[in-house]
N, C-alpha and C positions, 0 to 999 in steps of 0.2 A: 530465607523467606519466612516472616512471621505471618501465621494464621489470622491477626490482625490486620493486616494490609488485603487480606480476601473480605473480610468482615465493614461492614458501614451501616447507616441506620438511615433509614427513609424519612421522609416526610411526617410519618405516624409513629416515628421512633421505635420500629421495628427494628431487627436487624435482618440485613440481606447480605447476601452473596454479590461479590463484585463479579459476576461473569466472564468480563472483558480482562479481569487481572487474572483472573484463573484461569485463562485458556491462554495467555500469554506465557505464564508458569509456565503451563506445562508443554506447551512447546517448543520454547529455548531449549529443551537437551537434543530435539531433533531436526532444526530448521534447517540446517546448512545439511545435512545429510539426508532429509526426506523435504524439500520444500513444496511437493504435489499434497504431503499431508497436513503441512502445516499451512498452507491456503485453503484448505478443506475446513480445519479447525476455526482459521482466525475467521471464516466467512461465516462459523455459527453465530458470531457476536453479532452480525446484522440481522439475526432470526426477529429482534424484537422492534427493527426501524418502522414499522406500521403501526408500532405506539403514537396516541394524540402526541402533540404536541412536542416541547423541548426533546423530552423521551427519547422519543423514534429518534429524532438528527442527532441527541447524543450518540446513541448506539448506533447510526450510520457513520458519522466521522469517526467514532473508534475503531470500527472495522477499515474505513479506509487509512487511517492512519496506521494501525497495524499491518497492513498491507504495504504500504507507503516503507515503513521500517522493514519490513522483510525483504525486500525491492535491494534496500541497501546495506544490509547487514549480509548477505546472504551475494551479492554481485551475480544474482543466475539471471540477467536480466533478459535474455534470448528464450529463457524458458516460462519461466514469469510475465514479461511484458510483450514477447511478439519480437519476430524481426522484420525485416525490410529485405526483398529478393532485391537481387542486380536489377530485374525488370521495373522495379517498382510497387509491387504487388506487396501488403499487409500479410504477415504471418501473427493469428490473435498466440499471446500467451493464456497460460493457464488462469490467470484473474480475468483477464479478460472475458476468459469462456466462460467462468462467473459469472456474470454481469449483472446478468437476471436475479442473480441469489442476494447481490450487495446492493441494488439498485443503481447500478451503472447500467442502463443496457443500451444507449447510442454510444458509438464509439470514441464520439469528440467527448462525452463525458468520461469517459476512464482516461483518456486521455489527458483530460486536464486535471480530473481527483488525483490519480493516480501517478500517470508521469512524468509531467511538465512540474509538479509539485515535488517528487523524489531528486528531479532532476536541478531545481531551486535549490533544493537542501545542498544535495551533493556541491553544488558551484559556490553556496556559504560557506560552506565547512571544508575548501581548498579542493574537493577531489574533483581536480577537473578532466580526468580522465571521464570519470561516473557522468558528468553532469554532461561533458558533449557526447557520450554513447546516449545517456535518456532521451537529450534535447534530439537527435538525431531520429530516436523511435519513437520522439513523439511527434517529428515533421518540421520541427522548426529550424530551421538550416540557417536562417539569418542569425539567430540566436548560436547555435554552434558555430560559423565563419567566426561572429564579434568572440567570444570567449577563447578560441584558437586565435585570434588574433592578440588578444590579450595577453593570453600566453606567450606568444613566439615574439610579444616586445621586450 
């Protein structure tokens, strides 16, 4: 990690502190072994989404996208996104119970920032395991039958 890659210069050619790069550092050596702290961490990056303008939605979509990335680098997806009882009943994960902190707070919205997008990713990039367990906790069943089916042709 070069100390330049934390470093950028604003509009006023100041320099700043990249935030979003910095709190990603530092919590790669602990994600897969503490992922309650490292969603605690990546959720500071949305501290400053009530910035005007571009601002705030940059630091919104970082935080969800680092979110997004931890979802599937990390496969806790039961603990992080919620499951589904036999009954039918929603279990929220841990981002989920965020919500309020990242500006997700109706559920179809983490829903679709959060899972339905991790779960895009995953069925891009082959892991189709990943992608019908998301599409599954994110409710789309039609979406998991077509990709199982995909699969078992």
């Amino acid at each position: 990690m070069a100390t330049s890659d934390l470093r950028s210069l604003n509009s006023r050619d100041l320099v700043q502190i990249n935030f979003g790069r910095m709190l990603g550092f530092y919590t790669k050596d602990f994600r897969a072994a503490d992922v309650v702290s490292a969603v605690d961490y990546l959720t500071l990056v949305c501290l400053n989404m009530d910035l005007p303008g571009e601002a705030g939605r940059r630091n919104a979509n970082l935080c969800w996208e680092a979110l997004r990335e931890l979802v599937l680098e990390t496969r806790e997806f039961s603990k992080l996104i919620g499951d589904i009882r036999p009954d039918g009943q929603r279990i929220r994960g841990i981002i989920e119970e965020r919500g309020s902190l990242i500006g997700l707070t109706e559920e179809n919205d983490f829903i679709n920032t959060v899972t339905i997008q991790a779960a895009s990713f995953a069925e891009e990039n082959g892991r189709t395991t990943d992608a019908v367990l998301l599409y599954h906790l994110a409710g789309e069943y039609d979406t998991v039958v077509a990709i199982v089916s995909r699969a078992l042709s």
